[in-house]
VOZA-662751 format. One record per residue (C-alpha): x negated, y, z negated; residue number from 1. Coordinates in steps of 0.25 Angstrom, whole numbers. Layout:
BEGIN
<rec px="X" py="Y" pz="Z" num="NUM"/>
...
END
This chain:
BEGIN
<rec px="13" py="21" pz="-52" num="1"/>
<rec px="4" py="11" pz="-58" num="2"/>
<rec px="-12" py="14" pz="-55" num="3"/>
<rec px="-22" py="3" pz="-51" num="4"/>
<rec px="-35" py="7" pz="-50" num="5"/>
<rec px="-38" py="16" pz="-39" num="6"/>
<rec px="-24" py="16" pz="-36" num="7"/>
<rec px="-9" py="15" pz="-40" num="8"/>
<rec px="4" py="8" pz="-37" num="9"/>
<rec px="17" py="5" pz="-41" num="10"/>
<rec px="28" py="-7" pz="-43" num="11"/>
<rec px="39" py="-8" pz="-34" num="12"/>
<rec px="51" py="-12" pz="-42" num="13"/>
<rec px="56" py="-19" pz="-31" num="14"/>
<rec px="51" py="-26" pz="-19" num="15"/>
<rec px="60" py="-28" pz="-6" num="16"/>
<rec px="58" py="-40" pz="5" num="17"/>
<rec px="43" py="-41" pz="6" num="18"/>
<rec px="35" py="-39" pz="18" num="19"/>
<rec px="31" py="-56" pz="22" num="20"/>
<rec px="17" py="-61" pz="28" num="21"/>
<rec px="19" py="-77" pz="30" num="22"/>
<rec px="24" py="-82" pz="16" num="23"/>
<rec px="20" py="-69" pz="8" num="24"/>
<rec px="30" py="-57" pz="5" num="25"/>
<rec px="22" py="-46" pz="3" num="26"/>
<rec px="26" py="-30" pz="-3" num="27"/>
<rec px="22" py="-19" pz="2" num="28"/>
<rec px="11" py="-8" pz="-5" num="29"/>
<rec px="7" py="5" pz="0" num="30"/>
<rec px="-4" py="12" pz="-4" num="31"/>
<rec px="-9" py="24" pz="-1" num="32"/>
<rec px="-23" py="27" pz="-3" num="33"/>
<rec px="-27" py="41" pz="-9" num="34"/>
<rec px="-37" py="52" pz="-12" num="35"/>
<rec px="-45" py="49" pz="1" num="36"/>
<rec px="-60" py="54" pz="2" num="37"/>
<rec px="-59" py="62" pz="14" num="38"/>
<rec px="-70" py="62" pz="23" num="39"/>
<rec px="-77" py="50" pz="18" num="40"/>
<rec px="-73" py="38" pz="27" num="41"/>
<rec px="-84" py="31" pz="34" num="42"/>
<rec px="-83" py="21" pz="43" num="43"/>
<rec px="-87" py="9" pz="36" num="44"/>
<rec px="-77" py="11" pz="24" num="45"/>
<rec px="-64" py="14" pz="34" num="46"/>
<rec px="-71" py="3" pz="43" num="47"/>
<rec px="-69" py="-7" pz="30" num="48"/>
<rec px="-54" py="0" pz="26" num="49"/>
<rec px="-51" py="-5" pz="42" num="50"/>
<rec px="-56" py="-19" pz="38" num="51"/>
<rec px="-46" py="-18" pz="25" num="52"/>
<rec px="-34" py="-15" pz="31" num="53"/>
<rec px="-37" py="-24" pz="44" num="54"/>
<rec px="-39" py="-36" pz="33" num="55"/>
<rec px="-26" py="-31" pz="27" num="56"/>
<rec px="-18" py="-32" pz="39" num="57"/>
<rec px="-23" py="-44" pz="44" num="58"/>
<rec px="-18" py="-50" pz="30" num="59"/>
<rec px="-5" py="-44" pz="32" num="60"/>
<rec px="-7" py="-34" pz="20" num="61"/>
<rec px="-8" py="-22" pz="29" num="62"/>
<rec px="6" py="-14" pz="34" num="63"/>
<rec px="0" py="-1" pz="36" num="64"/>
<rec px="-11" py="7" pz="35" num="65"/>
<rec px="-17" py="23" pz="36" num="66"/>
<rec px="-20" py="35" pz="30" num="67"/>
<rec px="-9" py="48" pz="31" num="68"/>
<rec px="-10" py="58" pz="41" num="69"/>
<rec px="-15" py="68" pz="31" num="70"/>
<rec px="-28" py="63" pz="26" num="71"/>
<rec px="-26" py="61" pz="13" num="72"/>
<rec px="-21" py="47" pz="10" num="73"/>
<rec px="-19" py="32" pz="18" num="74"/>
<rec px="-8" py="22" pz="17" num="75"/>
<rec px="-9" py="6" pz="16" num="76"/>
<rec px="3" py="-3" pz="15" num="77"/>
<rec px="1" py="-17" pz="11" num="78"/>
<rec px="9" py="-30" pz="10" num="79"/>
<rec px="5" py="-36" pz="-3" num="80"/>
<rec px="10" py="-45" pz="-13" num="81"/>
<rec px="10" py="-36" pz="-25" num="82"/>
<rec px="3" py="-23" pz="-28" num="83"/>
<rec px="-11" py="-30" pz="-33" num="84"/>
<rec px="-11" py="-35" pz="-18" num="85"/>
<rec px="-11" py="-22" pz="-14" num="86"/>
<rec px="-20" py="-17" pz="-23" num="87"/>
<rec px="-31" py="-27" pz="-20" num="88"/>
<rec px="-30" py="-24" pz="-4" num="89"/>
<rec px="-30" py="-8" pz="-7" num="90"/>
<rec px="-42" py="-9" pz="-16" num="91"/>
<rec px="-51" py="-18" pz="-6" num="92"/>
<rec px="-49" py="-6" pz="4" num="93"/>
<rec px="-61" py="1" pz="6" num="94"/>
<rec px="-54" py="14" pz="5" num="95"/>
<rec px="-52" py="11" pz="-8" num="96"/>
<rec px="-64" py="3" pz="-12" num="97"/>
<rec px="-72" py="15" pz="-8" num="98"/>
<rec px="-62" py="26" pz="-13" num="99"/>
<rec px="-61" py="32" pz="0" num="100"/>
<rec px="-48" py="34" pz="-5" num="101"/>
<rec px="-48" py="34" pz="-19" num="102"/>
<rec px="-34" py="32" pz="-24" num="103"/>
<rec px="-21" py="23" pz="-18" num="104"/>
<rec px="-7" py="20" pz="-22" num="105"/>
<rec px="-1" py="9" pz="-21" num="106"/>
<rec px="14" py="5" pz="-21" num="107"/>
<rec px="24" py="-6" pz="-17" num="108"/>
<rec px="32" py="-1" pz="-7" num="109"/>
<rec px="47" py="-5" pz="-7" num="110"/>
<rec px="50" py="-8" pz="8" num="111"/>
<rec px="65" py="0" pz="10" num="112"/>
<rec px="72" py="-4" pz="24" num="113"/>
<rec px="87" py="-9" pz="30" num="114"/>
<rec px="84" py="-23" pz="25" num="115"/>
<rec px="84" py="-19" pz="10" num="116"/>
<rec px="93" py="-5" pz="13" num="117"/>
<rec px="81" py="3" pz="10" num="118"/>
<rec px="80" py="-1" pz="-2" num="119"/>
<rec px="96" py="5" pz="-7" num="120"/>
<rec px="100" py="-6" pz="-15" num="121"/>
<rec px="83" py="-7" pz="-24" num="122"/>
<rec px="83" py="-6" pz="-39" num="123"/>
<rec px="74" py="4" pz="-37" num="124"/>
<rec px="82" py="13" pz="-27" num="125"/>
<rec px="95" py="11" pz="-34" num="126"/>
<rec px="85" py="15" pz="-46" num="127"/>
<rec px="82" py="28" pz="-39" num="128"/>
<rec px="96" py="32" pz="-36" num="129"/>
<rec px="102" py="44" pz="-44" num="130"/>
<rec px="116" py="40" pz="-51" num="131"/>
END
């Protein structure tokens, strides 16, 4: 993993069918946002993180959203063009503009499903495989 400011991501070494909003294909970028400081959320800053991710969803930008059921972490999935997209919309989040959580990764996610047999016959799958 590569870091970037606040946080880190990674390249894919290959991208499979894109996700398409109108004319635009977009990859898909999870992030998970890290080192949270517990029991300080107001309600202004998680009002403003609410108005982010509305904006991003009414752009089409948004997949999902939430934190984990233990506490300690959240997950956003984006559709971006490429991974300085992605960066840009996780650093405008006010989570992260006032380091309520302090760190985030960030990666390319490499979509496996029956249309591409998850993903058997990718460089980087064949590349994994013991001989």
């Amino acid at each position: 993993m590569l870091q970037q400011r606040k946080g880190h991501f990674g390249n894919g070494i290959i991208t499979v069918k894109p996700f398409k909003i109108g004319e635009f294909f977009m990859n898909r970028f999870v992030v998970l946002l890290k080192d949270k400081r517990k029991g300080e959320l107001d309600s202004s800053l998680l009002a403003r993180h609410i108005d982010h991710l509305r904006q991003l969803n009414q752009a089409g930008k948004l997949m999902v959203a939430g934190p984990f059921k233990n506490n300690e972490q959240a997950m956003i999935i984006l559709n971006c063009e490429d991974i300085d997209e992605a960066i840009k919309l996780v650093e405008r989040d006010p989570f992260i503009k006032e380091e309520y959580y302090n760190t985030y990764d960030i990666n390319e996610l490499i979509i496996a499903n029956e249309e591409n047999n998850w993903l058997m016959d990718s460089p980087q799958t064949t590349g994994n495989l013991v001989h």
